[in-house]
C-alpha positions as CSV (number, residue, x, y, z in Angstrom):
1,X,0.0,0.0,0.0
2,X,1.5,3.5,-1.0
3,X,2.0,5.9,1.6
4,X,0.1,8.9,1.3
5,X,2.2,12.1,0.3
6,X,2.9,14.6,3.2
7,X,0.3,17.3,1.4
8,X,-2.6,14.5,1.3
9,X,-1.3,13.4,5.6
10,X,-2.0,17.2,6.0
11,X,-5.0,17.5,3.8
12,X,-6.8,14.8,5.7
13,X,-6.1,15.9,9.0
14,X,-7.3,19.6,8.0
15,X,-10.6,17.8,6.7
16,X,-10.8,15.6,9.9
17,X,-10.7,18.8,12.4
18,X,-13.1,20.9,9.8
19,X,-15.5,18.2,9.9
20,X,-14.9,17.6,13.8
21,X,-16.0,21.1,14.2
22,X,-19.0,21.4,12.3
23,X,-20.4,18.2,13.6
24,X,-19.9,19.0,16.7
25,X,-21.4,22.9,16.8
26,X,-24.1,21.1,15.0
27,X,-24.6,18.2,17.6
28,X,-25.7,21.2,20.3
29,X,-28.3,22.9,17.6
30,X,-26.0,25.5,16.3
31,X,-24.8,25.5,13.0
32,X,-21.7,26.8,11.9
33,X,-19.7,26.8,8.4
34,X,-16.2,27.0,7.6
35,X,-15.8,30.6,6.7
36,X,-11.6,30.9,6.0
37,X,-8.6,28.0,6.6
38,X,-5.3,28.6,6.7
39,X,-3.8,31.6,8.0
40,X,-4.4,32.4,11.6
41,X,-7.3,34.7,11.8
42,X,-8.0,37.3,14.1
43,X,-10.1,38.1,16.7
44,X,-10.7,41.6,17.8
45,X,-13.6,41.2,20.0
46,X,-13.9,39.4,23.5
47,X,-14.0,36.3,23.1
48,X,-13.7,33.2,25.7
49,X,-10.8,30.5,25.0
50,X,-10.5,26.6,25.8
51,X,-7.1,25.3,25.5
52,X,-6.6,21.2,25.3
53,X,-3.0,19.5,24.5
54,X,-2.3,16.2,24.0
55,X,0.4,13.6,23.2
56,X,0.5,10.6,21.1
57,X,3.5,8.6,19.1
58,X,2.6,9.9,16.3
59,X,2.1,13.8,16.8
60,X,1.4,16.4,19.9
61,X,0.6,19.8,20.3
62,X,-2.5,21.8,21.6
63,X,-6.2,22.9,20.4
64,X,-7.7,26.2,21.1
65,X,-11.1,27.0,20.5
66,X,-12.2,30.6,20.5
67,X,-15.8,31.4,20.5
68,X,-17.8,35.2,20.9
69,X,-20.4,35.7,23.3
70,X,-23.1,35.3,21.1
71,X,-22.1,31.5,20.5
72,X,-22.2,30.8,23.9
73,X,-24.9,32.6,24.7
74,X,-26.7,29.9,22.3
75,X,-29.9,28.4,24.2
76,X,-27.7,25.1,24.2
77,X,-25.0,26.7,26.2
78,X,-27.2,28.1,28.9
79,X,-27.1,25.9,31.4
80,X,-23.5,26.8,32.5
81,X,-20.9,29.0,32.7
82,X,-18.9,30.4,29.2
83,X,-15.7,29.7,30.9
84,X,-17.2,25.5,31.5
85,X,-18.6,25.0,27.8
86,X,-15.8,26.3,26.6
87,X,-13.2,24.1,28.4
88,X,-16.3,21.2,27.7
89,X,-16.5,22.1,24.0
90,X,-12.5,21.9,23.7
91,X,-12.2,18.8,25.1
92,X,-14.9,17.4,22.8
93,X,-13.8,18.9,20.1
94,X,-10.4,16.5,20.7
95,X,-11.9,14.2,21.5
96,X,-13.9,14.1,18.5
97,X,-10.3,14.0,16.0
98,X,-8.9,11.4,18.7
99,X,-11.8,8.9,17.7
100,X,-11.8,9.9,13.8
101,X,-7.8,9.3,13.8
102,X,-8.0,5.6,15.7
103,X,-9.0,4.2,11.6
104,X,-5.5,5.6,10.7
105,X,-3.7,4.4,14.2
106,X,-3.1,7.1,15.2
107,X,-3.3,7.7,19.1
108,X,-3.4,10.3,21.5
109,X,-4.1,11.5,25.1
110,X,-5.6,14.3,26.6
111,X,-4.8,16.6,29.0
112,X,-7.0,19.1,30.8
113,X,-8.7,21.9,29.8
114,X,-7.8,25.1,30.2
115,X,-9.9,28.5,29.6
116,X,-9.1,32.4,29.1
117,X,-10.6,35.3,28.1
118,X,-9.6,38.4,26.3
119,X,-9.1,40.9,23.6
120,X,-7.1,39.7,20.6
121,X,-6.0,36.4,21.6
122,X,-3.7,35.2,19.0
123,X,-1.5,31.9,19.7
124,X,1.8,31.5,18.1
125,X,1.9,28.2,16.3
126,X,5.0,26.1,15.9
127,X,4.4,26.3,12.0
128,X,2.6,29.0,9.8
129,X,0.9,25.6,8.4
130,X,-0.9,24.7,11.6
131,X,-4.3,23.8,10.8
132,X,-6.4,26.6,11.6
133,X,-10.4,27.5,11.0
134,X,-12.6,30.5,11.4
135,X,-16.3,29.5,11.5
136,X,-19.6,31.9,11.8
137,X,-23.1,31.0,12.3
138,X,-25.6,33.5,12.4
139,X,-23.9,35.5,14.8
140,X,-21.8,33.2,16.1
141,X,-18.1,33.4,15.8
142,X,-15.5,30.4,16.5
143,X,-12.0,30.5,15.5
144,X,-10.0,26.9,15.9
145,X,-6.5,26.8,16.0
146,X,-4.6,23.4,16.1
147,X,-1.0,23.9,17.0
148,X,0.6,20.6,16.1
149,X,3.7,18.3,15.7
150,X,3.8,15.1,13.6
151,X,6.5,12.6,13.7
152,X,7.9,12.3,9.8
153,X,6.8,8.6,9.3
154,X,3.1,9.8,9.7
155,X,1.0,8.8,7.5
156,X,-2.8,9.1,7.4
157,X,-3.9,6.1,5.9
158,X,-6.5,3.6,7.2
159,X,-5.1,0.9,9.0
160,X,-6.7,-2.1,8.6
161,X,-6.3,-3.7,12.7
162,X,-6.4,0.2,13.7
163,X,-9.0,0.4,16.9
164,X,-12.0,2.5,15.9
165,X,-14.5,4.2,18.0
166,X,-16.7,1.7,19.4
167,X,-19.4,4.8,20.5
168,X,-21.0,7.7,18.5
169,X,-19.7,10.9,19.6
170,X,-22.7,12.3,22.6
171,X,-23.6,8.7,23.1
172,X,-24.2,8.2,27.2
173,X,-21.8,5.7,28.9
174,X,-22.4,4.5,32.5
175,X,-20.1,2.2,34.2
């Protein structure tokens, strides 16, 4: 089997996080689109950060999720505090690409959350290619940055004895 090119590795994992994203904004009633990729947008409003690392073999680094007031202000986001969805939503939100990258065996582990809030909150990537997404919904705004390290013998291709998710994402587990 032919090992994908670095470009298509990187392609997928952009699509992966995109998707991730979408689905999960979508999953609490509130539906965003991919407005811009690439190049680290900026926000010059208050806006409310979660910030997630993690570690694997295969690549590390850290998410952040941005998000305005009016996104969690959404009627789904009520129930709690801004700073706790958005610590909950960047967690999920890894959670989400650590389940859709288990086909390609690729692993990783989470740490905790962490949350800010500011003016102009701009994180300095390790590379200008980081994955990064601005998203708008009505009047919602989220901006997703994915600061990230891969190993150079990654390669984003389905593994056939890879572990995959055994559980929709927002399925209920009791033990």
């Amino acid at each position: 089997m032919n090992s994908p090119q670095p470009d298509q590795s990187k392609q997928t994992l952009n699509d992966v996080i995109a998707e991730c994203t979408t689905a999960l904004f979508e999953a609490y009633g509130v539906p965003m689109t991919v407005e811009a990729t690439g190049a680290l947008p900026e926000i010059d409003e208050l806006v409310v950060s979660g910030t997630i690392g993690f570690t694997g073999e295969d690549m590390r680094g850290t998410l952040v999720l941005c998000a305005n007031s009016q996104l969690l202000d959404s009627p789904a986001f009520r129930d709690s505090t801004s700073r706790a969805w958005i610590g909950e939503l960047a967690n999920q939100l890894l959670g989400r690409v650590k389940n859709r990258l288990l086909p390609f065996g690729v692993t990783i582990h989470l740490s905790t959350p962490m949350t800010m809030h500011g003016h102009n909150l701009q994180p300095e990537p390790n590379s200008p290619e980081s994955p990064s997404f601005s998203l708008v919904g009505a009047s919602e705004r989220a901006v997703v940055w994915f600061d990230l390290e891969t190993s150079k013998t990654l390669s984003l291709v389905p593994q056939p004895n890879a572990d995959a998710p055994t559980q929709a994402e927002g399925d209920l587990l009791l033990f």
